[in-house]
Backbone bond lengths (Angstrom), bond angles and torsions (degrees), N, CA, C in turn:
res aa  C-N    CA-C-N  psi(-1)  N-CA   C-N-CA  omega(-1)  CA-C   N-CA-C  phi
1 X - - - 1.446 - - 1.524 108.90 -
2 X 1.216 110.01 151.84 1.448 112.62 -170.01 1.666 111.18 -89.32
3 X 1.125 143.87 123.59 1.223 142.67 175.65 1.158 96.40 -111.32
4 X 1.702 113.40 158.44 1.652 125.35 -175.87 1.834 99.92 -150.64
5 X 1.166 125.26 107.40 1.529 110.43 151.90 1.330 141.02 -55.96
6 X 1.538 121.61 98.01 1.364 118.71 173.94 1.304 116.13 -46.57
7 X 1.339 109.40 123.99 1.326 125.92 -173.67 1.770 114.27 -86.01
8 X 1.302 104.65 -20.37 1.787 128.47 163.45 1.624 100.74 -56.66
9 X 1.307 113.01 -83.44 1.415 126.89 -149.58 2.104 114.05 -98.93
10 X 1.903 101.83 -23.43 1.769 108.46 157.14 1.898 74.72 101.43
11 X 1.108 141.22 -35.63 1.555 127.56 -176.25 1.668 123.13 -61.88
12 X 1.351 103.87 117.28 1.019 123.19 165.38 1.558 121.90 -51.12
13 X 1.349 122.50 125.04 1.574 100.63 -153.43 1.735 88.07 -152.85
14 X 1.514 119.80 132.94 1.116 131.85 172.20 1.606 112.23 -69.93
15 X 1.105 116.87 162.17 1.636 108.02 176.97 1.518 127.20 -71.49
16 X 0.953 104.22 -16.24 1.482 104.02 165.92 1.831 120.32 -83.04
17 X 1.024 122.87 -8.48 1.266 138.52 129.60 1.651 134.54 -59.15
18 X 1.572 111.53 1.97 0.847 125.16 -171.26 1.640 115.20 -125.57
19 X 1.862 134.77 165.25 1.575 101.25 142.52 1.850 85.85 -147.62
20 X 1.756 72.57 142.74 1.512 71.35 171.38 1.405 128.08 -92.25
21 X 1.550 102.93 155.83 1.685 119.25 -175.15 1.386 139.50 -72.13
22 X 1.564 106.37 -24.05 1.619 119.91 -155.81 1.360 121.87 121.64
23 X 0.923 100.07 -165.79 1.733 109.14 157.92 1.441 146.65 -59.58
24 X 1.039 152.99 97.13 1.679 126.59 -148.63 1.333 100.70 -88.09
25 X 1.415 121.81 -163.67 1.609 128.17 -153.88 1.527 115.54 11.97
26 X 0.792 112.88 89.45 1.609 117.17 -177.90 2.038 92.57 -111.60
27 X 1.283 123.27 126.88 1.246 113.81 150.12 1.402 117.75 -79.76
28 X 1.557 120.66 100.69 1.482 122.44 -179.75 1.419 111.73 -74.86
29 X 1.336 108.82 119.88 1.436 122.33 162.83 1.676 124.12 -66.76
30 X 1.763 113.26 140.00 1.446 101.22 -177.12 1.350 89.78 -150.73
31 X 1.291 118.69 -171.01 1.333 118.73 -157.73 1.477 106.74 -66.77
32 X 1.647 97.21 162.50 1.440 125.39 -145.20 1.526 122.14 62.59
33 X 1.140 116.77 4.08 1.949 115.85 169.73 1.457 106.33 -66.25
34 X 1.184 130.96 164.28 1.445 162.91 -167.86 1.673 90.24 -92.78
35 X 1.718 119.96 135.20 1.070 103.40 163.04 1.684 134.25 -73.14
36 X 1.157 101.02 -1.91 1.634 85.58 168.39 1.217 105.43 -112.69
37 X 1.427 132.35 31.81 1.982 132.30 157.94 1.706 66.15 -79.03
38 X 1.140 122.83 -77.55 1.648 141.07 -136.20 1.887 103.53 -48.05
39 X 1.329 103.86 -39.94 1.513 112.65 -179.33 1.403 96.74 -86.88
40 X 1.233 147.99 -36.68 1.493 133.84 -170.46 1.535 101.56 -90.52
41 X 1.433 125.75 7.63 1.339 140.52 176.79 1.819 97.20 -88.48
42 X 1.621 105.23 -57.75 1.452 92.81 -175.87 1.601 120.15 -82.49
43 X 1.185 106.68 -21.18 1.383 109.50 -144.94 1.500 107.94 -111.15
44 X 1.850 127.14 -38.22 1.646 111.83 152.39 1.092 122.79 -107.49
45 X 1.445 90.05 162.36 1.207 108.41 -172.60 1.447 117.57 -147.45
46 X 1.636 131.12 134.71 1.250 138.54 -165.93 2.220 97.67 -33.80
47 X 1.428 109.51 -64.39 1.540 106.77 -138.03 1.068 112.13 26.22
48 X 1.220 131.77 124.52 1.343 132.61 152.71 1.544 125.91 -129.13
49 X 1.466 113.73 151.50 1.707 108.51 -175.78 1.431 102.95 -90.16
50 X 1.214 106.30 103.89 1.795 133.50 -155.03 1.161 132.02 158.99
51 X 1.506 107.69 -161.09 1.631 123.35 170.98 1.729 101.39 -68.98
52 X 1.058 106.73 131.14 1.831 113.84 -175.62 1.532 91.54 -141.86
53 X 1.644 116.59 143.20 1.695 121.78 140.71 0.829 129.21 -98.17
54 X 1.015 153.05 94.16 1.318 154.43 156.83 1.454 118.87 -70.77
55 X 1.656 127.93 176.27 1.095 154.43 -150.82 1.881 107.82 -118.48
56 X 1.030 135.83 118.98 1.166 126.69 163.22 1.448 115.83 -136.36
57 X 1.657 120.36 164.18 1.449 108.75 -172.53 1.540 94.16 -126.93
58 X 1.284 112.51 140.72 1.173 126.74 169.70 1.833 124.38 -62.97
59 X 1.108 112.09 53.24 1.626 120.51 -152.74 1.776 118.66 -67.07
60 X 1.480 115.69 -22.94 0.947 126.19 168.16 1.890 122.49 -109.72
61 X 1.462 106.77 31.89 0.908 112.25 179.80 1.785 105.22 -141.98
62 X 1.574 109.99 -102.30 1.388 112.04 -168.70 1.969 90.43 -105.33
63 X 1.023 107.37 3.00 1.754 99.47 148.37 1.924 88.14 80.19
64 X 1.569 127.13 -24.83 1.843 112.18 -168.62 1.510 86.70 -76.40
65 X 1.613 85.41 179.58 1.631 124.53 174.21 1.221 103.98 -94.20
66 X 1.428 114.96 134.68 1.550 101.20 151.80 1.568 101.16 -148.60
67 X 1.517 130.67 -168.43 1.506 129.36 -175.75 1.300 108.34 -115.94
68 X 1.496 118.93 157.57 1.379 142.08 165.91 1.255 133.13 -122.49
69 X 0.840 116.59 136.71 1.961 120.10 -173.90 1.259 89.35 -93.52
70 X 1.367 140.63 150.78 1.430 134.73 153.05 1.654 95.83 -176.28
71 X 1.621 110.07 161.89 1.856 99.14 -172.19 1.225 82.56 -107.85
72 X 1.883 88.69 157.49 1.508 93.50 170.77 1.504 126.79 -85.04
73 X 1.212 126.85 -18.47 1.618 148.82 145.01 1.560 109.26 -11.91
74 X 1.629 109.16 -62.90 1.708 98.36 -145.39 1.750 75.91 -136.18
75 X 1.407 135.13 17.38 1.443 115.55 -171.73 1.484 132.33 46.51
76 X 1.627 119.73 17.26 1.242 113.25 -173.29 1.414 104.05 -91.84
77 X 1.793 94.89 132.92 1.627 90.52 178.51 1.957 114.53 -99.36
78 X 1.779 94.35 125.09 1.497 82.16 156.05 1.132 159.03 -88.56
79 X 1.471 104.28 17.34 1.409 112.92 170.60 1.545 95.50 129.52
80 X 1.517 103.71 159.32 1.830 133.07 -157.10 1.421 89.80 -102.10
81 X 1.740 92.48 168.69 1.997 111.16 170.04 1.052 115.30 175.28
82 X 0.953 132.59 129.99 1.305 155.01 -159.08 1.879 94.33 -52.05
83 X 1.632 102.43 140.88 1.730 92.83 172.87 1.349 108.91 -77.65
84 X 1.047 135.09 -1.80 1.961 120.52 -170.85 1.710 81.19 -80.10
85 X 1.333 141.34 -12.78 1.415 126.42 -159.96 1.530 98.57 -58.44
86 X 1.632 124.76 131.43 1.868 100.35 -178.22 2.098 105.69 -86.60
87 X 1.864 99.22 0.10 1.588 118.03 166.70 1.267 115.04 178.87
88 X 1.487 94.16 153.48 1.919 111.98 -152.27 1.506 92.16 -59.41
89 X 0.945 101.93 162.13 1.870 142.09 -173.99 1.542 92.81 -57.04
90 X 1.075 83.42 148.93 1.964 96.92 172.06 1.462 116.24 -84.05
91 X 1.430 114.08 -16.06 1.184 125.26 168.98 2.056 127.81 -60.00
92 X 1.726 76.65 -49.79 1.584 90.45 167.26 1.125 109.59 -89.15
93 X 1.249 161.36 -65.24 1.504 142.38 139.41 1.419 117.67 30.72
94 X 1.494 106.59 -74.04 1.748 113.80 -177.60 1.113 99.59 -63.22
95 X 1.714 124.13 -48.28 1.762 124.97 -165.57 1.381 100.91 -41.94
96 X 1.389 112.09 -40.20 1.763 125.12 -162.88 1.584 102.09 -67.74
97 X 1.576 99.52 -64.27 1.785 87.01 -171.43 1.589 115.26 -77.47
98 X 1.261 117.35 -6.26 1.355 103.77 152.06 1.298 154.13 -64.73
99 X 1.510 96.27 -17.56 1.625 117.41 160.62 0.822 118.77 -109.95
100 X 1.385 131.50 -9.98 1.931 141.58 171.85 1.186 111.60 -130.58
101 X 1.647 125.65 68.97 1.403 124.85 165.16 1.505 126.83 -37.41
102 X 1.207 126.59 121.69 1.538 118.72 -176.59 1.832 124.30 92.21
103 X 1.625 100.16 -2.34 1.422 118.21 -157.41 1.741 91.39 -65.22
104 X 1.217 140.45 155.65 1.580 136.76 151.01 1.579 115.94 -138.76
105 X 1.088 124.09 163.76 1.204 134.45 -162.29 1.376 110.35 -178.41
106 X 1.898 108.49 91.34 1.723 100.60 177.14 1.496 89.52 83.79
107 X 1.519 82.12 -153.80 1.571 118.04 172.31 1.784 119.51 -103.47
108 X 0.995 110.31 7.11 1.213 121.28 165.64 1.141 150.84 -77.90
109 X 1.990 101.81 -11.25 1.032 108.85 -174.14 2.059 126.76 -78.43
């Protein structure tokens, strides 16, 4: 089962204590965008068989959003962050290429 530490409230929380959001860093488009910013706004999206961030909300606890690094492969999480982050911590970053040399994602890698 997947567990995630809210990085809001410090509780350790199984996923069903949890729901997930999507994708994280998304630049959301709003009026005046181009329709295809507006369609590549709804419609792609990274998934990847890997390191992914996504968005989750703490729903049975302190109720915020915040993000997670974790792969989708083996479920290991590298660590939580607050959603105002506009990108994950440099901390989890290194965690990443230290166990996945060469790994990229975006501009983040």
């Amino acid at each position: 089962m997947l567990t995630l530490e809210c990085p809001c409230c410090g509780i350790i929380a199984d996923e069903t204590e949890l729901h997930a959001g999507g994708e994280a860093h998304l630049k959301r488009e709003t009026v005046g965008s181009s329709d295809d910013d507006f369609e590549d706004y709804l419609f792609m999206r990274e998934n990847p068989k890997g390191v992914h961030f996504e968005r989750w909300r703490h729903v049975a606890g302190c109720g915020k959003w915040f993000h997670a690094a974790r792969c989708t492969t083996t479920l290991e999480v590298f660590g939580t962050y607050p959603a105002q982050t506009l990108a994950p911590p440099k901390n989890i970053t290194d965690k990443i290429s230290a166990k996945r040399p060469g790994w990229t994602w975006r501009a983040f890698s």
